[in-house]
C-alpha positions as a Markdown table, in Angstrom:
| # | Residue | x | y | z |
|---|---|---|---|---|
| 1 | Unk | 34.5 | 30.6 | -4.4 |
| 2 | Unk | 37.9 | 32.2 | -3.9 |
| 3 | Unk | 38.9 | 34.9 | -1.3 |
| 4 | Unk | 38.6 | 37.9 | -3.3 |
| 5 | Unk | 35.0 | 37.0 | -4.3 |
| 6 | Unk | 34.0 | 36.6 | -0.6 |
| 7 | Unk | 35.7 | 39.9 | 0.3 |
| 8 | Unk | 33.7 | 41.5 | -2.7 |
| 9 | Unk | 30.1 | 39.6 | -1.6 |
| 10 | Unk | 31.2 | 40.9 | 2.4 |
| 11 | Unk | 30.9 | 44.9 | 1.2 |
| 12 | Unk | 28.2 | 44.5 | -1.5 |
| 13 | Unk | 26.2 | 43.0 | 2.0 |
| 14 | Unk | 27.9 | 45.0 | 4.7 |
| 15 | Unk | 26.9 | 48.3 | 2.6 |
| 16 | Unk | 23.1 | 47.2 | 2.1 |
| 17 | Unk | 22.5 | 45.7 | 5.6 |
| 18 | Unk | 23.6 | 49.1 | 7.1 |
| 19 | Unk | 21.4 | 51.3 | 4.6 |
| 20 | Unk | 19.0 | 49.0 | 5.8 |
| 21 | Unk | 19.3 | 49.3 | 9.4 |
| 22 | Unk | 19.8 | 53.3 | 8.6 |
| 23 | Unk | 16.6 | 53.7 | 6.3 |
| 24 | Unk | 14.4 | 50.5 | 7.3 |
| 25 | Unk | 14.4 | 49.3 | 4.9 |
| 26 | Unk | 15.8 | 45.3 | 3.8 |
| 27 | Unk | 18.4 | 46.4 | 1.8 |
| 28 | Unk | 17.9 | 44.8 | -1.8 |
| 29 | Unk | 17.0 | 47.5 | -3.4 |
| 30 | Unk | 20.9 | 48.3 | -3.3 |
| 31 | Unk | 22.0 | 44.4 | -3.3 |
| 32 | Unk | 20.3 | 43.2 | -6.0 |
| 33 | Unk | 21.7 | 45.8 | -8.3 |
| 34 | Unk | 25.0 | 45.3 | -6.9 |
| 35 | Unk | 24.8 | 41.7 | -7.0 |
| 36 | Unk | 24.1 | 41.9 | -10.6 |
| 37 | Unk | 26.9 | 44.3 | -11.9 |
| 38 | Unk | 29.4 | 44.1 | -9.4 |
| 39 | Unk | 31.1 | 41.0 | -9.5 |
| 40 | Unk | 31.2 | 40.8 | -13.6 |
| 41 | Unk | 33.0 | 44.5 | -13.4 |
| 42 | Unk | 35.6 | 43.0 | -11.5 |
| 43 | Unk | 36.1 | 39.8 | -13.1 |
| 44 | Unk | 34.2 | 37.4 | -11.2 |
| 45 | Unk | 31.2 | 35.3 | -12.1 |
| 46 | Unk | 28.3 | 36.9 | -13.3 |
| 47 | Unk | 25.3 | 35.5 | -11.1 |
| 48 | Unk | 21.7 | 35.6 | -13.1 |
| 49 | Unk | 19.1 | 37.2 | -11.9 |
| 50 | Unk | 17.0 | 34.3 | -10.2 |
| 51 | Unk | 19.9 | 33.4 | -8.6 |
| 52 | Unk | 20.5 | 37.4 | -7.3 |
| 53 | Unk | 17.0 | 37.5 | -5.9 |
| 54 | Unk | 17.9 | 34.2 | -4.1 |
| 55 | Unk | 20.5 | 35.6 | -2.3 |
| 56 | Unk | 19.0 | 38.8 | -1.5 |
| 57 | Unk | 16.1 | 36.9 | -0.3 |
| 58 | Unk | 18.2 | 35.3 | 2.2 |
| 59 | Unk | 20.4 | 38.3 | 3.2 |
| 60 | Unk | 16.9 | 40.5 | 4.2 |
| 61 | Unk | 15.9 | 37.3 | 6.2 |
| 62 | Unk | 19.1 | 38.0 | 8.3 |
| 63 | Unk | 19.3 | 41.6 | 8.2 |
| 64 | Unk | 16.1 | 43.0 | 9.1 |
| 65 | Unk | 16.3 | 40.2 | 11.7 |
| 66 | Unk | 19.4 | 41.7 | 13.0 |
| 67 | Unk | 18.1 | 45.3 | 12.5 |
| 68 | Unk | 14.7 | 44.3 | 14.5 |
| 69 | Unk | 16.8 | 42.6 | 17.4 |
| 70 | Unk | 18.4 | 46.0 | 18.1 |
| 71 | Unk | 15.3 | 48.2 | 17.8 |
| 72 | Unk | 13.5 | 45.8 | 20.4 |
| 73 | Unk | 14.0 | 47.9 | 23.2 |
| 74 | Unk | 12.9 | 51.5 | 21.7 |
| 75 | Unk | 9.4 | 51.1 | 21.6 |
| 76 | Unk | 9.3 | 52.3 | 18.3 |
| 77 | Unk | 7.7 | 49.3 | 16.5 |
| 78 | Unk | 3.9 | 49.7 | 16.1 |
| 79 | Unk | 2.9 | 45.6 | 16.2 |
| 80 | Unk | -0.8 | 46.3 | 15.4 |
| 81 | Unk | 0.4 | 47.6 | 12.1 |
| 82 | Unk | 2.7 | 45.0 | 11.6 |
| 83 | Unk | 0.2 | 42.5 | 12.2 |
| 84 | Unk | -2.4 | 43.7 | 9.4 |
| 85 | Unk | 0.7 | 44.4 | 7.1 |
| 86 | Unk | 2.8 | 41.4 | 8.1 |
| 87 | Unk | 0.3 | 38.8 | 7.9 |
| 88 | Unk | -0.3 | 40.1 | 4.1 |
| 89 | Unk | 3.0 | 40.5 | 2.5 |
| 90 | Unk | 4.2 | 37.3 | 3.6 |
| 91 | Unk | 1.3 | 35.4 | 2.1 |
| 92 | Unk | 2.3 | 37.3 | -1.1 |
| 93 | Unk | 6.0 | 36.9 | -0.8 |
| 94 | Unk | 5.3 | 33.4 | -0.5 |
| 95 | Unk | 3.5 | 33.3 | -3.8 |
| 96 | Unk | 5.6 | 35.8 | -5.6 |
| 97 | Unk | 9.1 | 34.5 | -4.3 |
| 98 | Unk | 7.8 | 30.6 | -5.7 |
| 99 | Unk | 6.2 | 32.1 | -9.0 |
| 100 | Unk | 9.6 | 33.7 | -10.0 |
| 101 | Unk | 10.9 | 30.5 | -11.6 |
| 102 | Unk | 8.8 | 31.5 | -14.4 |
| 103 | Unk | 9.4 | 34.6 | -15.2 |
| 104 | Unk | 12.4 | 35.4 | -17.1 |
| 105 | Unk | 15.5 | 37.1 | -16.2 |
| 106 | Unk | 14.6 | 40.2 | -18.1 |
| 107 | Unk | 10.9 | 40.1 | -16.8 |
| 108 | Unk | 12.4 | 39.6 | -12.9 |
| 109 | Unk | 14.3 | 42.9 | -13.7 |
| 110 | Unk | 11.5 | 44.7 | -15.4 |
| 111 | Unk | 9.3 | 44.2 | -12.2 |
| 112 | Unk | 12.1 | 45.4 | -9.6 |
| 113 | Unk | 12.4 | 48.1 | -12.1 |
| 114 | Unk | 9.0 | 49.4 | -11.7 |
| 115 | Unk | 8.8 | 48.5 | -8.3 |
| 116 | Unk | 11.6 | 50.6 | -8.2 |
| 117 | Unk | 10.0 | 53.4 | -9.8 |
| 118 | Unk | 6.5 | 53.2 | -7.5 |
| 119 | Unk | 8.7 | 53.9 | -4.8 |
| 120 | Unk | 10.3 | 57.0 | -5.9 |
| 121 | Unk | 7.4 | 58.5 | -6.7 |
| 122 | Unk | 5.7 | 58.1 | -3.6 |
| 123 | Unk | 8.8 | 59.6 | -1.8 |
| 124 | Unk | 8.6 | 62.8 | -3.8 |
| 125 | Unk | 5.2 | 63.2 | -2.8 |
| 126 | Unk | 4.2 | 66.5 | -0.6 |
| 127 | Unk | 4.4 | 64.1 | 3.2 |
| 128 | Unk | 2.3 | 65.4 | 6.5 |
| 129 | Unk | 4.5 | 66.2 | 8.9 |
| 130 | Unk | 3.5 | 64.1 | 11.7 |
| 131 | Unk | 6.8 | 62.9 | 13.4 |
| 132 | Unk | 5.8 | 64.6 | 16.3 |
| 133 | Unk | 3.2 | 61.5 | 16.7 |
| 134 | Unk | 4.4 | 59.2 | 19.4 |
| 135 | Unk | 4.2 | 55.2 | 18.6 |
| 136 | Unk | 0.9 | 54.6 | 20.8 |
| 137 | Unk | -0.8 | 57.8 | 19.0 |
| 138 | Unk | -0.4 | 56.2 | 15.3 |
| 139 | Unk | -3.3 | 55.1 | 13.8 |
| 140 | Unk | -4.0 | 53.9 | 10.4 |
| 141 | Unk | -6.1 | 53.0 | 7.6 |
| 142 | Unk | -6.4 | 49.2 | 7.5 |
| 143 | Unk | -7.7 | 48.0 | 4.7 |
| 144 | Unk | -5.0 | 49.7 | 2.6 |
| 145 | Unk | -2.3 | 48.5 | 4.6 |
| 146 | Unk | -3.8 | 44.9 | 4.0 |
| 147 | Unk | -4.5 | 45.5 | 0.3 |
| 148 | Unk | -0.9 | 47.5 | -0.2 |
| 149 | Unk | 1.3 | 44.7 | 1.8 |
| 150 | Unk | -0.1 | 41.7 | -0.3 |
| 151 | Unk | 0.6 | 43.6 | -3.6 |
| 152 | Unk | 3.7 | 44.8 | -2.4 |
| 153 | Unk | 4.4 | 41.2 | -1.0 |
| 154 | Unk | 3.9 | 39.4 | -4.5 |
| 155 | Unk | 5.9 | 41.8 | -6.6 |
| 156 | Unk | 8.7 | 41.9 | -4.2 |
| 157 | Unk | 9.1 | 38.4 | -3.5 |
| 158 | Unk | 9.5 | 37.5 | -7.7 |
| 159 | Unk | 12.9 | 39.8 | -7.3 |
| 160 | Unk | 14.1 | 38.1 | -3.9 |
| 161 | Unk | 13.3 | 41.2 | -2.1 |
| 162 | Unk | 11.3 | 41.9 | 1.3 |
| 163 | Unk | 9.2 | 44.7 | -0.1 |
| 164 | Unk | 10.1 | 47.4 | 2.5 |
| 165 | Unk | 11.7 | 50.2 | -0.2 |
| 166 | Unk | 8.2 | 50.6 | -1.1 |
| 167 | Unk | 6.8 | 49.8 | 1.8 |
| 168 | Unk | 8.3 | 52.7 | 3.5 |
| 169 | Unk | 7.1 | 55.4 | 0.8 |
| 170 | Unk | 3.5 | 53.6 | 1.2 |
| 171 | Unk | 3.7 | 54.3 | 5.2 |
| 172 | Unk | 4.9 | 58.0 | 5.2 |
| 173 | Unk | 3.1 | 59.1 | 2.5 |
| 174 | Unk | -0.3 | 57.1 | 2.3 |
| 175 | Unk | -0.9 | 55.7 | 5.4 |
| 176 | Unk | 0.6 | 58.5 | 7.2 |
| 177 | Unk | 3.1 | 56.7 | 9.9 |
| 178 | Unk | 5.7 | 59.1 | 11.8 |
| 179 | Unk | 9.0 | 58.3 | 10.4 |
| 180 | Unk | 10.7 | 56.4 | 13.6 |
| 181 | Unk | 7.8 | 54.3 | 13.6 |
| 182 | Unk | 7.7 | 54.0 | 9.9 |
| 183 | Unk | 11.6 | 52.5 | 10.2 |
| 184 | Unk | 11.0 | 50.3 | 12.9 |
| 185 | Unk | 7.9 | 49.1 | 11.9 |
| 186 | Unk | 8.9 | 48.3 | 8.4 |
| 187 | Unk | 11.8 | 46.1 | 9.2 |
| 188 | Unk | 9.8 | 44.1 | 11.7 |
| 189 | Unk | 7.3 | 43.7 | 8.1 |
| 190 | Unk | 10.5 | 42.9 | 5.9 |
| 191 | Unk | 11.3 | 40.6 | 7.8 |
| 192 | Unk | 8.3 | 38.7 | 7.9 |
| 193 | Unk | 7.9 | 39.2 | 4.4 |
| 194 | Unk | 11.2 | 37.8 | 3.8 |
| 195 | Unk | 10.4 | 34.3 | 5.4 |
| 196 | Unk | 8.2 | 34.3 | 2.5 |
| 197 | Unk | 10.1 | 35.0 | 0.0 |
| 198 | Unk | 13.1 | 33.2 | 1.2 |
| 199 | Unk | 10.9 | 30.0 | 1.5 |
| 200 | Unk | 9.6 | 30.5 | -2.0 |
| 201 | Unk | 13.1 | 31.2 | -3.8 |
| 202 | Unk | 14.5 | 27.7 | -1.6 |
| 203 | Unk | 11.5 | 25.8 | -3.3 |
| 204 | Unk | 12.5 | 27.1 | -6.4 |
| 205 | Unk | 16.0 | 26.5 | -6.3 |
| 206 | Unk | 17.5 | 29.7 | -6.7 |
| 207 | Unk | 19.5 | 29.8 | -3.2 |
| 208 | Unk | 23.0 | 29.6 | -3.6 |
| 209 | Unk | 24.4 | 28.1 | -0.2 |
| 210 | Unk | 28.0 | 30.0 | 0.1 |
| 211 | Unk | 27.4 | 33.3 | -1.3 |
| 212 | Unk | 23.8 | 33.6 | 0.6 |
| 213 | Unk | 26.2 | 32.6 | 4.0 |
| 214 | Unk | 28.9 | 35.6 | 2.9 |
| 215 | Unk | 25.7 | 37.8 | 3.1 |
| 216 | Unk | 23.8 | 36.8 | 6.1 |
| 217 | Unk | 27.3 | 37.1 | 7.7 |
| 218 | Unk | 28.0 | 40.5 | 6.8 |
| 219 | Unk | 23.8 | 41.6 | 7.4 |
| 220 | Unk | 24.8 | 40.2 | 11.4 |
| 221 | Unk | 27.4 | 42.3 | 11.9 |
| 222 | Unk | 25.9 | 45.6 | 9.8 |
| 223 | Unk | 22.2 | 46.1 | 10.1 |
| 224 | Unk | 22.5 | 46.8 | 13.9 |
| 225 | Unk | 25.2 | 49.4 | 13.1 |
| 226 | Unk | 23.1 | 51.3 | 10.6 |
| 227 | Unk | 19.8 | 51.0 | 13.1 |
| 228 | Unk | 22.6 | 52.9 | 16.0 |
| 229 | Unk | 23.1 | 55.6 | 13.0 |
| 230 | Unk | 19.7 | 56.2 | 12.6 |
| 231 | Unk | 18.7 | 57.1 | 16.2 |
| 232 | Unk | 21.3 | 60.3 | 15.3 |
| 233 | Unk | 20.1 | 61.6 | 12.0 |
| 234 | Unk | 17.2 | 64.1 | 11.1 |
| 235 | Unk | 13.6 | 62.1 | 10.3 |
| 236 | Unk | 14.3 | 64.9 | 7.3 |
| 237 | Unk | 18.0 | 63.2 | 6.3 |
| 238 | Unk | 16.7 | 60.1 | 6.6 |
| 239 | Unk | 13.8 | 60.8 | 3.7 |
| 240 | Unk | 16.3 | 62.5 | 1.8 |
| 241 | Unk | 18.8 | 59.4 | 1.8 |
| 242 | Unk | 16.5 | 57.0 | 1.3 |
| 243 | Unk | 14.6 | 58.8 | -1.5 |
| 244 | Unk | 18.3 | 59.7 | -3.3 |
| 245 | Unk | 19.2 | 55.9 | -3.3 |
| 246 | Unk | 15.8 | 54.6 | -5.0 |
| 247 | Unk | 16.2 | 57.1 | -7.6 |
| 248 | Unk | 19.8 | 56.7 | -7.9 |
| 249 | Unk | 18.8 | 52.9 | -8.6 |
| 250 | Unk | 15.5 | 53.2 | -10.3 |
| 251 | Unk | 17.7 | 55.1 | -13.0 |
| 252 | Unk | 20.4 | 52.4 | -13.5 |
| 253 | Unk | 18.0 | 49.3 | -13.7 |
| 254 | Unk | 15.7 | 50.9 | -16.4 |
| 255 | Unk | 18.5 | 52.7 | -18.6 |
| 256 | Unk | 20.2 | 49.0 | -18.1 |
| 257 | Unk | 16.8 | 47.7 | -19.5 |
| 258 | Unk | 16.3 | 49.8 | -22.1 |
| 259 | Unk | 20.0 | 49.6 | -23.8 |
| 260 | Unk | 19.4 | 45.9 | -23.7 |
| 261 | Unk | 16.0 | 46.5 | -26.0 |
């Protein structure tokens, strides 16, 4: 792997890990596109996609990790909700991140594609305001938050990602979680769905060592930056950005998919 490839991997994980401490979300919802295109624009190899969702499976392990690390002190993170949640996606990761290997490259991007889509509909949905909730007022409906996480959790982990860009849409629109909780709640979730995935893409081989290792180290150093960031912003600005980037990506993947048809 030469230098300028390693400075290229750095940004592509620098930039996700600190949407995804901004937004709580993992972050591969801007990786794995970026992993995809990016280095064959600029000359470099051109990794497939089991081999992208390996990587970003990895570099969410890390990254929310980071991200939750910094939030621990906030009181923000609503553990009775990650425990029903938690508990479900990463049985599901776990099966989706392993049953990837048969899927094809196209399928793998068809599924993050409507994934993708889910998400951004949910976002544009009218929301409840209820950021005025503090954490220990939050309650929840928790049978769909089982139900939602497992589905989430078997879909995400095929495309080597934690889940938590549709996650988040789920919590502040269906289940109704205040959007500070919503952040810090759903990174603690990613993360645990991660171990799934990231255990189910190294039994199927798609973990490549060095490039996963540029990531992680660029998720350490960026996920508690964007979680600093977030404290600052509007609950409002925070929607907005995170809504603006799904779309922004939903639209690339599927016109991508469809030119290929």
């Amino acid at each position: 792997m030469t230098i300028d490839l390693m400075i290229t991997l750095f940004v592509i994980g620098f930039t996700g890990s600190f949407i995804s401490g901004l937004v709580g979300i993992g972050g591969s919802i801007i990786k794995y596109p970026m992993l995809l295109y990016i280095p064959p624009a600029l000359g470099f190899v051109a990794y497939t996609a089991h081999e992208v969702s390996g990587i970003s499976a990895v570099q969410v392990f890390f990254a929310t990790l980071a991200a939750v690390w910094a939030l621990r002190k906030d009181k923000l993170i609503h553990y009775q909700l990650v425990l029903y949640m938690g508990s479900a996606i990463i049985v599901g990761s776990l099966l989706g991140g392993y049953g990837g290997k048969y899927l094809s490259a196209d399928a793998i991007n068809i599924v993050y594609a409507i994934l993708a889509t889910i998400a951004v509909t949910i976002m544009f949905l009218p929301k409840k305001r209820i950021d005025e909730q503090e954490q220990s007022e939050v309650t929840f409906h928790k049978p769909t938050a089982v139900l939602s996480a497992l589905i989430v959790g078997v879909s995400s982990g095929i495309v080597g990602a934690a889940g938590a860009f549709i996650l988040v849409p789920i919590m502040l629109v269906i289940l109704k979680i205040p959007t500070r909780v919503t952040i810090a709640s759903s990174l603690a979730i990613t993360f645990l769905s991660s171990i799934g995935s990231t255990v189910g893409k190294w039994m199927a081989g798609d973990i490549l060592l060095w490039p996963s290792v540029v990531m992680v180290f660029a998720s350490i150093m960026a996920a508690p930056i964007g979680t600093k960031v977030s404290k600052r912003l509007n609950t409002r600005i925070l929607q907005t950005i995170l809504a603006l980037l799904i779309l922004g990506t939903t639209i690339k993947i599927w016109v991508d998919i469809l030119l290929q048809k």
